[in-house]
LUMLOKE-850554 format. One line per field, with one value per residue: residue number from 0; x, y, z of N, C-alpha, C in turn; residue in three letters. Coordinates in steps of 0.02 Angstrom, whole numbers. Layout:
n <- c(NUM;...)
n_u <- c(X;...)
n_v <- c(Y;...)
n_w <- c(Z;...)
ca_u <- c(X;...)
ca_v <- c(Y;...)
ca_w <- c(Z;...)
c_u <- c(X;...)
c_v <- c(Y;...)
c_w <- c(Z;...)
res <- c(ALA;...)
This chain:
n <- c(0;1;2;3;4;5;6;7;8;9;10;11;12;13;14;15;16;17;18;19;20;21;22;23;24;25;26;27;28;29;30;31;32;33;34;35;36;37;38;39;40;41;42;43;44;45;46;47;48;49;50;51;52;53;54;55;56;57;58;59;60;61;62;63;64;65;66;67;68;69;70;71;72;73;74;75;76;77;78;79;80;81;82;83;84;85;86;87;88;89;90;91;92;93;94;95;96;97;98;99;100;101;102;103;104;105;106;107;108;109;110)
n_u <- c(-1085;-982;-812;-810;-921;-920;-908;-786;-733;-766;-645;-541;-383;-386;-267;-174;-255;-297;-251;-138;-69;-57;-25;139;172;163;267;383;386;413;536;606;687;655;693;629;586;580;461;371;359;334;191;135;110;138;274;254;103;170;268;170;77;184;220;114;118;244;220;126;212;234;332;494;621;748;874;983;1135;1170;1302;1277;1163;1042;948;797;766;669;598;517;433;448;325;252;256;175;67;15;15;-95;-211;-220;-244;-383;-453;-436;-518;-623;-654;-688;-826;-877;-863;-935;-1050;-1109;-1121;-1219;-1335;-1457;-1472)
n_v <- c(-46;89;124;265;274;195;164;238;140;18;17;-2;-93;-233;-311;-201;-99;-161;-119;-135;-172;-26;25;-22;12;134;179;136;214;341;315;233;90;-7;-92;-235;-234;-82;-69;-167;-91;20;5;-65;-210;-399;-511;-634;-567;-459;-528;-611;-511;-458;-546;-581;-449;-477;-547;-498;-416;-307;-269;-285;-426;-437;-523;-501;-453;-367;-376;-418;-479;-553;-466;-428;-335;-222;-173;-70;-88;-19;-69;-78;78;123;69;111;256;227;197;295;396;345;367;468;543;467;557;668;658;626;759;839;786;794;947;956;903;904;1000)
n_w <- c(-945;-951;-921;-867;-814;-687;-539;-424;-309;-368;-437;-353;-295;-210;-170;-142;-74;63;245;306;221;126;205;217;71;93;179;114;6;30;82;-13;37;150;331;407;546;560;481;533;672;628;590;676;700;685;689;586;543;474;402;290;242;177;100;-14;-68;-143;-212;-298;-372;-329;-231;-166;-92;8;99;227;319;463;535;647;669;557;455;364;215;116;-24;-133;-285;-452;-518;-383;-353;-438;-429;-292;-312;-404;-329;-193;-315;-334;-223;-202;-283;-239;-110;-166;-233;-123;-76;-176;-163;-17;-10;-80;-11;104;223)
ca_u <- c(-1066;-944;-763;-835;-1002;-891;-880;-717;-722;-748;-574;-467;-346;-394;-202;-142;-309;-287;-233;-64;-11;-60;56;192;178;176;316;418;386;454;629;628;675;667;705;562;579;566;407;327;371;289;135;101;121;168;302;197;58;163;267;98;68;251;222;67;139;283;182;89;277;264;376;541;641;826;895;1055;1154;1205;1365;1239;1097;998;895;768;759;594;604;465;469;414;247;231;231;116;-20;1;0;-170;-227;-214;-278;-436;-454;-453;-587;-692;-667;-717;-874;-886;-873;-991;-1138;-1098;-1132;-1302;-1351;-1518;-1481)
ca_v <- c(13;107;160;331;266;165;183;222;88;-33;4;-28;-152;-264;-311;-128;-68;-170;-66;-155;-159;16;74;-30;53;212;181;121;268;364;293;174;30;-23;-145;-292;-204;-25;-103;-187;-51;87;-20;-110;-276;-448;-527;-652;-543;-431;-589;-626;-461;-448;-628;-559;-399;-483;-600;-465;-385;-245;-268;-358;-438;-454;-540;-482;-471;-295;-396;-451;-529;-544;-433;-421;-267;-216;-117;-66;-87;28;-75;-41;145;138;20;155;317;234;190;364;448;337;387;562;538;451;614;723;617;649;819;863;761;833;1025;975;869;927;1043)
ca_w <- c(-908;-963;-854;-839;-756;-649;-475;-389;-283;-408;-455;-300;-325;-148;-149;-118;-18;128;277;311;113;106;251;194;16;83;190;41;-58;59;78;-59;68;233;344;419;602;551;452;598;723;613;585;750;642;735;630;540;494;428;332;253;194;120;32;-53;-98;-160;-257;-345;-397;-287;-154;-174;-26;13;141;228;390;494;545;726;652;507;418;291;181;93;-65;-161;-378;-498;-504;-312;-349;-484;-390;-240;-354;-410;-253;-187;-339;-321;-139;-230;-332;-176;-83;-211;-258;-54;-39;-204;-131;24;-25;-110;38;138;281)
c_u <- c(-995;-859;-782;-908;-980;-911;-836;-690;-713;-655;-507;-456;-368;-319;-172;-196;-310;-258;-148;-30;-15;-3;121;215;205;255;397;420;399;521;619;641;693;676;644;551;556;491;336;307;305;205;111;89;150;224;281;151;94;208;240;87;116;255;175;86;192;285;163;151;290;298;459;586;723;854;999;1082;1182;1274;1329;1213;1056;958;854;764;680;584;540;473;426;329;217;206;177;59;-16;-14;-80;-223;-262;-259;-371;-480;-476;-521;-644;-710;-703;-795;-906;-915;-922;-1069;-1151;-1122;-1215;-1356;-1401;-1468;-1526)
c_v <- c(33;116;233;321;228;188;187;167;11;-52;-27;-82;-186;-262;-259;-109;-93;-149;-84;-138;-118;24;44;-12;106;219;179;177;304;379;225;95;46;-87;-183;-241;-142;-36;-115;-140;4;69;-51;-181;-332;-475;-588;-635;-507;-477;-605;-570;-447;-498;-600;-486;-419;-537;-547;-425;-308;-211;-315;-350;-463;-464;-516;-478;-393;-326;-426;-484;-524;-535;-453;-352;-285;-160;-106;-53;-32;5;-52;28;165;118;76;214;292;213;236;425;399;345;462;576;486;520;668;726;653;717;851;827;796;892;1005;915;918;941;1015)
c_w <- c(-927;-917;-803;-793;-710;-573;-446;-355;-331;-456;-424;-315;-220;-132;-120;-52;42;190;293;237;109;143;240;130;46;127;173;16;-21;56;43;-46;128;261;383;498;588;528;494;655;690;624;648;721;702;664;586;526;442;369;270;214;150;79;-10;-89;-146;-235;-317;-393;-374;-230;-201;-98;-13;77;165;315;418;541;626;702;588;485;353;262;125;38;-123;-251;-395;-523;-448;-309;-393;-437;-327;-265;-372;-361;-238;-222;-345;-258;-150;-248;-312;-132;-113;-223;-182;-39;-93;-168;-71;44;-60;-62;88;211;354)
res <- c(UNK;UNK;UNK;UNK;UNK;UNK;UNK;UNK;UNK;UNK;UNK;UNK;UNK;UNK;UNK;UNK;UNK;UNK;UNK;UNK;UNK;UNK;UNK;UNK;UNK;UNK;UNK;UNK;UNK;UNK;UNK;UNK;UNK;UNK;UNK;UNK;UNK;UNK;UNK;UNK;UNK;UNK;UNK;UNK;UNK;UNK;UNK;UNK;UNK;UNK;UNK;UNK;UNK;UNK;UNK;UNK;UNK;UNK;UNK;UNK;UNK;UNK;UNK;UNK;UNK;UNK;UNK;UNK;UNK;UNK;UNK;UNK;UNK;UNK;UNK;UNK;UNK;UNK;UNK;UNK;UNK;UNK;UNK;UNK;UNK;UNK;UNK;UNK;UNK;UNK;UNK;UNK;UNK;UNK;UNK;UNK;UNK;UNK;UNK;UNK;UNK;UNK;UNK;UNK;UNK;UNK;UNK;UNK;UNK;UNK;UNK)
């Protein structure tokens, strides 16, 4: 089977597609980085799930993590690499090209 007889789905990367890794991508690509609270807060995240998801993201090289202090207490920061934006840019555009797939079957779909 070719790429072109593919199925979209067969492409998602699992690592990115998961609903936490996605929203912390997209949150990244946003503002470039953030901090572990802003993170959790946006997502509804406990702070070891979302840990877990930042170890595995961080694993795959699309996250990186910097520890630091706001002069009270100590932060983590959460910045997303130039792989991060790629693996979310294709993410996204395979999400595209599920919708599409969607909305042609869709239109020739029995009434």
């Amino acid at each position: 089977m070719s790429d072109q007889e593919m199925h979209p789905l067969a492409a998602l990367d699992e690592t990115v597609h998961q609903r936490a890794r996605l929203g912390i991508l997209a949150i990244l690509a946003e503002n470039q980085e953030a901090d572990f609270t802003h993170i959790k807060r946006s997502l509804a995240l406990t702070d070891g799930n979302l840990g877990r998801h930042l170890e595995v993201l961080a694993h795959a090289g699309h996250v990186t993590l910097r520890k630091g202090s706001d002069g009270r207490r100590a932060r983590t920061w959460v910045r997303i690499t130039p792989s991060g934006t790629q693996a979310l840019n294709t993410e996204i555009e395979l999400l595209r090209r599920l919708l599409l797939i969607a909305e042609l079957r869709g239109d020739s779909a029995p009434r």
